[in-house]
Residue, then its C-alpha position, 0 to 999 in steps of 0.5 A: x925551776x932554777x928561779x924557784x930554788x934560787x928563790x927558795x936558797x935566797x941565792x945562797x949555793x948550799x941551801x935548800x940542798x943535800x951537799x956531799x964533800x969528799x972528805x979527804x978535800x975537805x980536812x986538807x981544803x978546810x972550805x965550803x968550796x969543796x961541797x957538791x949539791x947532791x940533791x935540791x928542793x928540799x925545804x927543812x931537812x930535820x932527820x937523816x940515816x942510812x940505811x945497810x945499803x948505804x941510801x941515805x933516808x930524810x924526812x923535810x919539814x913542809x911549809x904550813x901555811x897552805x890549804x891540806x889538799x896541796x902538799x908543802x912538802x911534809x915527807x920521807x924521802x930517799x936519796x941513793x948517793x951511788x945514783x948521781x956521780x960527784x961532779x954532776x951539775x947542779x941542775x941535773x941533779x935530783x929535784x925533790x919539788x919543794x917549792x914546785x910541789x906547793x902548786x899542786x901539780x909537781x912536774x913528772x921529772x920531781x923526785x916524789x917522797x917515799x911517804x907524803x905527809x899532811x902538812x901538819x906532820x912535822x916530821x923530825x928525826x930519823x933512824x934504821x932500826x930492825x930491818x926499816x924506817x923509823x921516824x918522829x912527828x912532832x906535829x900532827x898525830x904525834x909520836x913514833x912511826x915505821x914504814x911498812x908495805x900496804x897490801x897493795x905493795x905501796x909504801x906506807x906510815x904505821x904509828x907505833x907509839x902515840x908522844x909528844x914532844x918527840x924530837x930525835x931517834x936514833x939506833x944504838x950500837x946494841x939495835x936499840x931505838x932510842x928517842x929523845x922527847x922536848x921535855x929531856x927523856x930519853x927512852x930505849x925501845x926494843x922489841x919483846x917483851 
């Protein structure tokens, strides 16, 4: 595992990680030293939010180059920041399996997505908005999704909005999403009529 992140960040401390600073050590300190991983294993962060609990949601932009049946990591993840106190070395952190979940059969210890993707997804921006998660996909079956619960409790993707190029989301002060498209639109959706 430490090989393949060090493989993965070529060498470099801050990449392929979710890093954290305490902002006060950061505007005094003025350096990159002051990061701490907060989590590893991710590949291509594009989106991230919060949530009113204060998790933080992302969605990671797989490889595409690998056959469907083995995951690159085309997914939603959830990373809560109470869970892993500052200061936690870097190895006992949460592993999100990039590139381990590229074999096929990820350790159980991996931090498994919310919602795996196919790798063609190519998931983009991410926002909180009425109560859930929605994101952008580039990629395959384009456009806007929610997350939603399935009958059998699990977690899962609803396309509400067939688009493409769409590439940022976000949730306005007034609880409107708004997205931006690769063609320079801007839409606000709410719900009613």
């Amino acid at each position: 595992e430490q090989a393949a992140q060090a493989y993965v960040s070529g060498g470099n401390p801050t990449a392929a990680r979710l890093m954290r600073a305490p902002l006060d050590a950061l505007l005094s300190q003025r350096s990159i030293n002051v990061f701490q991983t907060a989590a590893r294993g991710l590949r291509n962060p594009y989106g991230l939010t919060a949530d009113p609990a204060g998790r933080l949601w992302f969605t990671d932009n797989g490889a595409t180059n690998v056959p469907d049946s083995i995951s690159a990591g085309d997914e939603v993840n959830l990373f809560n920041p109470s869970s892993v106190a500052p200061g936690t070395p870097d190895d006992a952190t949460p592993y999100y399996g990039f590139p381990l979940a590229l074999n096929g059969n990820p350790p159980d210890w991996y931090t498994k997505p919310i919602v795996a993707l196919p790798n063609s997804a190519a998931p983009t921006g991410i926002t909180w908005a009425y109560g859930t998660i929605f994101y952008a996909q580039y990629g395959g079956n384009p456009g806007l999704y929610r997350l939603g619960r399935a009958g059998g409790g699990q977690i899962i993707s609803e396309r509400i909005l067939q688009f493409w190029p769409l590439l940022a989301v976000t949730t306005a002060p007034d609880g409107a999403i708004w997205i931006g498209t690769g063609t320079g639109a801007l839409y606000r959706l709410t719900p009613g009529c």
